[in-house]
N, C-alpha and C positions, 0 to 999 in steps of 0.2 A: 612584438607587433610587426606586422609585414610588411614591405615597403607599398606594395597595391594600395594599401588599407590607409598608408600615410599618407598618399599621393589623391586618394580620394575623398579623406577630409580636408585637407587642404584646398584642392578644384572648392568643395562645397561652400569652405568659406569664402574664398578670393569672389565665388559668382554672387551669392549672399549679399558679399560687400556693394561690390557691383550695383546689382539691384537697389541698393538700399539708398547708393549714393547719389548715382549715376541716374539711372535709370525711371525710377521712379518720379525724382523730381523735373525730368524731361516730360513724361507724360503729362504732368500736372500742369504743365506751363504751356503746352500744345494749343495754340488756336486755329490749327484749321491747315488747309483743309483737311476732309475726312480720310482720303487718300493716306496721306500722312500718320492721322493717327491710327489706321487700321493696321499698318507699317511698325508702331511703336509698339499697339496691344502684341499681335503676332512675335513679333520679337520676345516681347516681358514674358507672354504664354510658355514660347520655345523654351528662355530658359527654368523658367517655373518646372514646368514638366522635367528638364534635363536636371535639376536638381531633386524631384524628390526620387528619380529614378535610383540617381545614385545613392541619397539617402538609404535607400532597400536595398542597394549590392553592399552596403557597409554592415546593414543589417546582419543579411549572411554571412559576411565574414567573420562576425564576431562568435559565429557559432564554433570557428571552427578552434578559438582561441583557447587554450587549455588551462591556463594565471589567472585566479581568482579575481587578483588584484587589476594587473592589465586589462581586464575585462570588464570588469567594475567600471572601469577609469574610462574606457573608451567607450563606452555605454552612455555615462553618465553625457559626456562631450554628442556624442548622436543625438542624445535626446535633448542637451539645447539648441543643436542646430535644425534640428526639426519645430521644437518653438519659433526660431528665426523667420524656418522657413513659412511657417503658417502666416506668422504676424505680415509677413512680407504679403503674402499672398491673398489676405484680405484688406490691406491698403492699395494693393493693385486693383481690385476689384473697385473698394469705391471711389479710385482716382478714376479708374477706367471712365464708370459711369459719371464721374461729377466733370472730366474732360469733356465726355461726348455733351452734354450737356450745356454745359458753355458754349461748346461750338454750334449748338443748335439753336442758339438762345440769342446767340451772336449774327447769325444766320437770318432769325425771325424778325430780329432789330432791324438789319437790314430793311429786310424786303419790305418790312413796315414803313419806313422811312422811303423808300421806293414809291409805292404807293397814294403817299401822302406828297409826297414831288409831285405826282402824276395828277392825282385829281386838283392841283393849285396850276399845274399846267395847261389844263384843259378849261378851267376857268379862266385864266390869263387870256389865253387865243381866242374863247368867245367875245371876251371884250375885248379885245384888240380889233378883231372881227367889225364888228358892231361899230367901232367911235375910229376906228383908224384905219383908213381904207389904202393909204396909199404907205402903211408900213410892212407891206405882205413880207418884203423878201427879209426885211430884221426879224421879224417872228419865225420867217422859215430858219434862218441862221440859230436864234433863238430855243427853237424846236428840235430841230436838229442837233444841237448841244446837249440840252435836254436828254435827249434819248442816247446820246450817248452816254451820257455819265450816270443814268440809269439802267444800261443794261436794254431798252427796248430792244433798239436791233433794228431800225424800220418805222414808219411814219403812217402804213395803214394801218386800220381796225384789225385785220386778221393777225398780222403778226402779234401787235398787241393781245390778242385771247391769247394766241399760241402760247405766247410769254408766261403768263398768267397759270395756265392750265399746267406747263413744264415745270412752272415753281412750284405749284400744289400738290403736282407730284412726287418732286425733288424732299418735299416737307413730309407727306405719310412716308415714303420710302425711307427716311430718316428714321421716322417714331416708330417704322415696323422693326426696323434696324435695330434701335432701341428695346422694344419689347423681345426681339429675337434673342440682343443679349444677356434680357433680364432671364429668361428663358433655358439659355445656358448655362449662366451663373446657376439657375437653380439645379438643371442637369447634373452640373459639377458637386453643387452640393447634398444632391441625392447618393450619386455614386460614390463621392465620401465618405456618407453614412452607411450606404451599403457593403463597402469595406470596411467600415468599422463592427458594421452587423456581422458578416463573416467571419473577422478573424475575432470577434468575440465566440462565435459559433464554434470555431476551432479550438477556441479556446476552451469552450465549454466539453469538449467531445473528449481532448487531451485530457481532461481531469477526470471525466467520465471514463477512459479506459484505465487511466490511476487509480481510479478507487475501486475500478473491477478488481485490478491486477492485488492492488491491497487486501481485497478483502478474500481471495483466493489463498495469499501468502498467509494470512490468517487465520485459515478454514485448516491449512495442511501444517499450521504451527499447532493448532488444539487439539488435531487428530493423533501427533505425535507428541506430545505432553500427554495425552491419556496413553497412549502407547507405550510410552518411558514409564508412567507411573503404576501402569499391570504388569512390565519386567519387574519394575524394583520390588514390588509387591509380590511376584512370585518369588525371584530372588531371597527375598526376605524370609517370606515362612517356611521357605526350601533350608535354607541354614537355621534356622531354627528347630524344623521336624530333624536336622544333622545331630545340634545341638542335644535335642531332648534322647535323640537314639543312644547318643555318647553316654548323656547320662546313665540314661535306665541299664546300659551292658557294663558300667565301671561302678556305678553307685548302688542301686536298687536290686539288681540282680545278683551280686556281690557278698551284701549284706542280708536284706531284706527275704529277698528269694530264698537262699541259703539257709537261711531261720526256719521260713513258711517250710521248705519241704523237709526241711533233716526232722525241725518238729509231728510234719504230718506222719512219717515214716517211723516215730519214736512213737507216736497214740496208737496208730496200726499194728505196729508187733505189741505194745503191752496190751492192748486189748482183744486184738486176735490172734494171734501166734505165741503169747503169755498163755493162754485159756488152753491150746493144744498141750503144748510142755506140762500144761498142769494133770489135764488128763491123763497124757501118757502116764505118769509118775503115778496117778492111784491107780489107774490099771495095774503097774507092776507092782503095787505093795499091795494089793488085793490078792495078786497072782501067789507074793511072796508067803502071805498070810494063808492061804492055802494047801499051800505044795511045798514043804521047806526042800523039801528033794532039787527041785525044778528052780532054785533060787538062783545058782549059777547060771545056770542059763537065760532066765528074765533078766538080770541083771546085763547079762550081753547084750542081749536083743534092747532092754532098754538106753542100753549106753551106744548103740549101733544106730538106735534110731536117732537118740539126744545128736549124736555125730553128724546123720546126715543132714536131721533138718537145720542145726547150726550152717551147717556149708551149703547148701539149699539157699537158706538166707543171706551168708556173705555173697554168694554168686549173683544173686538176683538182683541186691541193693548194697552199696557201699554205707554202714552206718555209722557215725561220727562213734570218739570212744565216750559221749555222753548220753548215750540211749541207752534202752535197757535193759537190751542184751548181754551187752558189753561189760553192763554192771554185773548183770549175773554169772558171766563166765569168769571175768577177774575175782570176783566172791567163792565162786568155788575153787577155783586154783588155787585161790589162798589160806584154803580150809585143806585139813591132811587127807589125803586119801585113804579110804576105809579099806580095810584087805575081803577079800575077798572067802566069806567060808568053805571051808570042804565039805562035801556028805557026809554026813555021821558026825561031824565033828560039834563041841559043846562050845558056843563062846566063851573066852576068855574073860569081857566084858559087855554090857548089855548093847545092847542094836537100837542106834535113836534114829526111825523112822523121820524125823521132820528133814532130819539135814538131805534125805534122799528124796522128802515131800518138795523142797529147797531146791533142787535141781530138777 
């Protein structure tokens, strides 16, 4: 807490006190003249004002206070000295008026009693007048007393109105005085409220830019929460389309794949490239059945073609050794090789056409 800030509540209390002790009960006890109590109001005003000035530099300083706590605390302390000061401030008001009041009341008392001297004095002198001719100069002495101790001034009729008309005046100038101040007081407590209207206003404006600002920081909190949740989203089915690629090139392609086409590649040669082989093979036992001459030589030409179309087929397709080519070739390798006859010559043993239907 700063020393300004201490040295400022402090003043506020010590004047507070003041007021409270001092001051106010002086006011209260004031009979007059007005002089005087215009002198007391003036004063009580000055410091009223000089205090709630300071009241509002205390204000500000507490903004600039950064402890939760200390600020708490001296907050709390401000604002019973501003209770202080209000309570102060509306007993001044109606000592003000219940002083002025008094003293006008005290005033009216007078001049009533004035009055009532005067018209028992002007009765006295007609009869004195009248029944007592040779007491002029004890009546002048009389009269002359009189009017002293009432204020006349003077022993004609004129001065007497004068008299009269200057207190009637002295009495509205009073009551206007009066209603001037009632007047004020009310001034005072418009502008009050008119501060209280304001910084209610302020107040209202302050939270009106806060809940702008809130609802902005909220608008670009949703935009990015939907934002975050279409990365994670892409993110997401991006490692899974990873996921599923890994599979199908380690698992399905592997396995499955490998099946599908070595199978499809095994139905294609046994049923069209089996059909070829087959043909070839009657053509040359047709050839062979006709021309036994010519038999060597079909024979080559058949074994030339068996030749190429086999290496024809391994070049073209790699085929597993469970197809059924593969079958066929291992089948006849493992069967003896037949010799081949000369011309003219008689076989040894008979010719079994299947096993050469068979290749």
């Amino acid at each position: 807490m700063s020393q300004s800030l201490n040295s400022t509540l402090s003043s506020l209390t010590r004047r507070l006190n003041d007021l409270d002790s001092f001051q106010l009960p002086r006011l209260k006890s004031c009979l007059g003249p007005l002089d005087l109590h215009k002198e007391l109001v003036e004063e009580m005003r000055n410091d009223l004002e000089l205090i709630r000035y300071n009241i509002d530099v205390a204000k500000e300083i507490t903004y600039s206070i950064t402890s939760f706590t200390d600020k708490e605390q001296i907050v709390n302390r401000i604002r019973e000295l501003e209770e202080q000061y209000i309570s102060l401030k509306n007993q001044f008001r109606e000592i003000m008026l219940e002083s002025k009041k008094n003293i006008l009341s005290r005033k009216s008392r007078i001049h009533e009693l004035s009055e009532k001297s005067k018209n028992k004095y002007e009765l006295n002198q007609s009869k004195i007048k009248g029944d007592f001719l040779n007491d002029d100069d004890d009546d002048d002495k009389e009269k002359a007393k009189s009017a002293i101790e009432f204020g006349m001034g003077g022993d004609d009729e004129l001065q007497t109105k004068t008299n009269e008309v200057t207190i009637a005046l002295k009495r509205t100038t009073e009551l206007m005085q009066i209603e001037l101040e009632k007047s004020v007081l009310s001034i005072q407590t418009l502008d009050s409220s008119t501060q209280n209207l304001i910084s209610t206003s302020n107040l209202y404006q302050n939270y009106k830019s806060i809940l702008n600002n809130s609802n902005q920081i909220i608008k670009l909190i949703e935009k990015s929460n939907f934002f975050d949740k279409i990365l994670i989203l892409s993110f997401l089915s991006f490692f899974l389309i990873i996921i599923g690629f890994i599979i199908k090139r380690r698992i399905f392609n592997k396995t499955f794949g490998f099946l599908f086409i070595n199978l499809f590649k095994g139905f294609e040669w046994y049923f069209l490239k089996s059909t070829k082989l087959i043909k070839n093979v009657s053509k040359f036992d047709n050839s062979y059945s006709n021309s036994p001459k010519n038999m060597k030589t079909n024979l080559e030409k058949g074994n030339e073609r068996l030749d190429l179309q086999l290496n024809k087929q391994f070049q073209d397709s790699k085929i597993n050794e469970d197809s059924a080519v593969i079958s066929i070739i291992s089948s006849n390798e493992e069967e003896e090789d037949i010799p081949i006859p000369e011309p003219g010559s008689v076989p040894k043993q008979p010719f079994d056409l299947t096993k050469v239907q068979k290749r």
